[in-house]
C-alpha positions as CSV (number, residue, x, y, z in Angstrom):
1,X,10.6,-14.7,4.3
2,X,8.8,-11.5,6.0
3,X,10.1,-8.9,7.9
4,X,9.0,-6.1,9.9
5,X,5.8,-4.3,8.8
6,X,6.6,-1.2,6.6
7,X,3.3,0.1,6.7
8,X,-0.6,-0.3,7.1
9,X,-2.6,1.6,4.0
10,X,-6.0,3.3,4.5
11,X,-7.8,4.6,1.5
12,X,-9.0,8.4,2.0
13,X,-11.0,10.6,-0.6
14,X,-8.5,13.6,0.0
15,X,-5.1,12.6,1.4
16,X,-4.5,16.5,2.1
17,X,-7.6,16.4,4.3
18,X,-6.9,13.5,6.3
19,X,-2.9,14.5,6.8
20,X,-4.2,17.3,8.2
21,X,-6.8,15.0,10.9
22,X,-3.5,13.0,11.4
23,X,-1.3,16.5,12.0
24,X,-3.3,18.5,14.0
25,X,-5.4,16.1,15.8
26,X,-2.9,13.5,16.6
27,X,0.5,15.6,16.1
28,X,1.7,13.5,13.8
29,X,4.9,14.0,11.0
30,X,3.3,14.0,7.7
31,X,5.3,13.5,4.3
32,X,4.8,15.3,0.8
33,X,2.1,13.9,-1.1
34,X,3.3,12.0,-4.3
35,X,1.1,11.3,-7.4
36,X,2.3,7.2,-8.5
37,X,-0.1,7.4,-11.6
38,X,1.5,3.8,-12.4
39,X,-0.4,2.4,-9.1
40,X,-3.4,4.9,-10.1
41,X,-2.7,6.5,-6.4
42,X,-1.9,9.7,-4.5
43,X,-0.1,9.1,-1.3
44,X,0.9,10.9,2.0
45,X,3.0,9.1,4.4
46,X,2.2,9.2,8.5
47,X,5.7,8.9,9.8
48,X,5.9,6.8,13.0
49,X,8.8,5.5,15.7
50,X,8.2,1.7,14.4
51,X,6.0,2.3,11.2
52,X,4.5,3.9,8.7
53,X,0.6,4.5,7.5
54,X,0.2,5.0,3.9
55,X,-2.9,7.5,3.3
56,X,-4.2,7.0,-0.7
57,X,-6.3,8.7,-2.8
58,X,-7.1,7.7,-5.8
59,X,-6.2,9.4,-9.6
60,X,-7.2,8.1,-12.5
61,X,-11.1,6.2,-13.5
62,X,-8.9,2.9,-13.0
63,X,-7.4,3.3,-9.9
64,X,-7.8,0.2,-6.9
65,X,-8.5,3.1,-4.7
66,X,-11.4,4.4,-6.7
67,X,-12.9,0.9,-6.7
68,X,-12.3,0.4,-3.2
69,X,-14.2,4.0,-1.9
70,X,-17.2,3.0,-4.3
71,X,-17.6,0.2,-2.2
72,X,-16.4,1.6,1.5
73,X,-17.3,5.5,1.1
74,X,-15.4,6.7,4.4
75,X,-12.6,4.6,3.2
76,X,-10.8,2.2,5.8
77,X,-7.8,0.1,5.6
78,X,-7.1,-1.5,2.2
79,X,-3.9,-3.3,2.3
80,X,-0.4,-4.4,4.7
81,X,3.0,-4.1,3.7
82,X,5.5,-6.6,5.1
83,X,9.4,-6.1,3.8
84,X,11.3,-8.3,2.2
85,X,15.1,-8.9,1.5
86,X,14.6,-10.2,-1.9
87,X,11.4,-9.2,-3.9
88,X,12.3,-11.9,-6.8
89,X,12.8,-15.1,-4.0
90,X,9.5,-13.9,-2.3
91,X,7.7,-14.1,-6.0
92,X,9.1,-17.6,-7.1
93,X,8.5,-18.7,-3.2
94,X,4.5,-17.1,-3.9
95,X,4.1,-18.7,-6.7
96,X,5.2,-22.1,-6.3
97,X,3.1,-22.3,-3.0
98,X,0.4,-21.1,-5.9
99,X,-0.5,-17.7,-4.5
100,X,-1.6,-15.0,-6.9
101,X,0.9,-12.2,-7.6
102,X,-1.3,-9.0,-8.6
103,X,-1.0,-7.5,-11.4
104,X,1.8,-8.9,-14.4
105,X,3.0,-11.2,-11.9
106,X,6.3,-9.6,-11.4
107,X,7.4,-6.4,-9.2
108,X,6.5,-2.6,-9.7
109,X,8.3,0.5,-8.0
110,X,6.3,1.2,-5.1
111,X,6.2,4.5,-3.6
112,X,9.7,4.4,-2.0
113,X,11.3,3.7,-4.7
114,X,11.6,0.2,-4.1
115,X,10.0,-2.9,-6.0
116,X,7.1,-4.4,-4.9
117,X,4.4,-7.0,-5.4
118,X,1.0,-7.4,-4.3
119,X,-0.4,-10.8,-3.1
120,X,-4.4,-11.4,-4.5
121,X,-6.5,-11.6,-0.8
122,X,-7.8,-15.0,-1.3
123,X,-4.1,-16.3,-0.5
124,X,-4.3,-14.3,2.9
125,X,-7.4,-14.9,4.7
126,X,-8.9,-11.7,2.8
127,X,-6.2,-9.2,3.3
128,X,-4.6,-7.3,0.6
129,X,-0.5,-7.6,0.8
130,X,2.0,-6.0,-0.1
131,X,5.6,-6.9,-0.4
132,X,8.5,-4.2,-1.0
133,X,11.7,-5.3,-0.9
134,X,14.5,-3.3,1.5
């Protein structure tokens, strides 16, 4: 059902501040921020040869993010995103091997665009996933 990894998320305070750490230390290609006020998030993208990192921020008092950097103040990784081919067979495949779909149960537009679910970390030895269909 999987497919290649589309990206690995890490959780900043300032995604401005740690694009530039990722720019000038590392020399990497960094993408316009964009404010996805649905997902409570601010995101840069870190574009690689084979993959992506997704840098967040948080916006919003109920924003994941926010949560998340209460409880790990230098942030760190906070979820994976695998790609699928068909977001709605990767949901009714999730659910009827009773995994917990984030959320309303059913997919959002994700930052590219795309739809995308999220998969509760109890299903996946305590990582966060996400799936975005390509």
């Amino acid at each position: 059902m999987i497919g290649k990894l589309n990206h690995v998320a890490i959780a900043v305070t300032s995604v401005e501040a740690a694009a530039k750490q990722y720019k000038s230390i590392l020399g990497a290609n960094i993408s316009s921020p964009m404010d996805l006020p649905l997902h409570g998030v601010k995101t840069i993208f870190v574009e690689l040869d084979n993959t992506k990192i997704e840098l967040l921020e948080p916006i919003g008092d109920n924003s994941p993010i926010k949560k998340f950097l209460k409880n790990n103040p230098l942030g760190g990784i906070h979820h994976i995103c695998y790609e699928v081919s068909n977001i709605i067979d990767a949901c009714d495949k999730l659910k009827a091997e009773g995994a917990t779909i984030l959320g309303s149960g059913e997919p959002t537009i994700g930052a590219h665009g795309k739809p995308v679910i999220f998969i509760h970390p109890k299903n996946f030895n305590g990582t966060l996933i996400e799936l975005e269909e390509v």
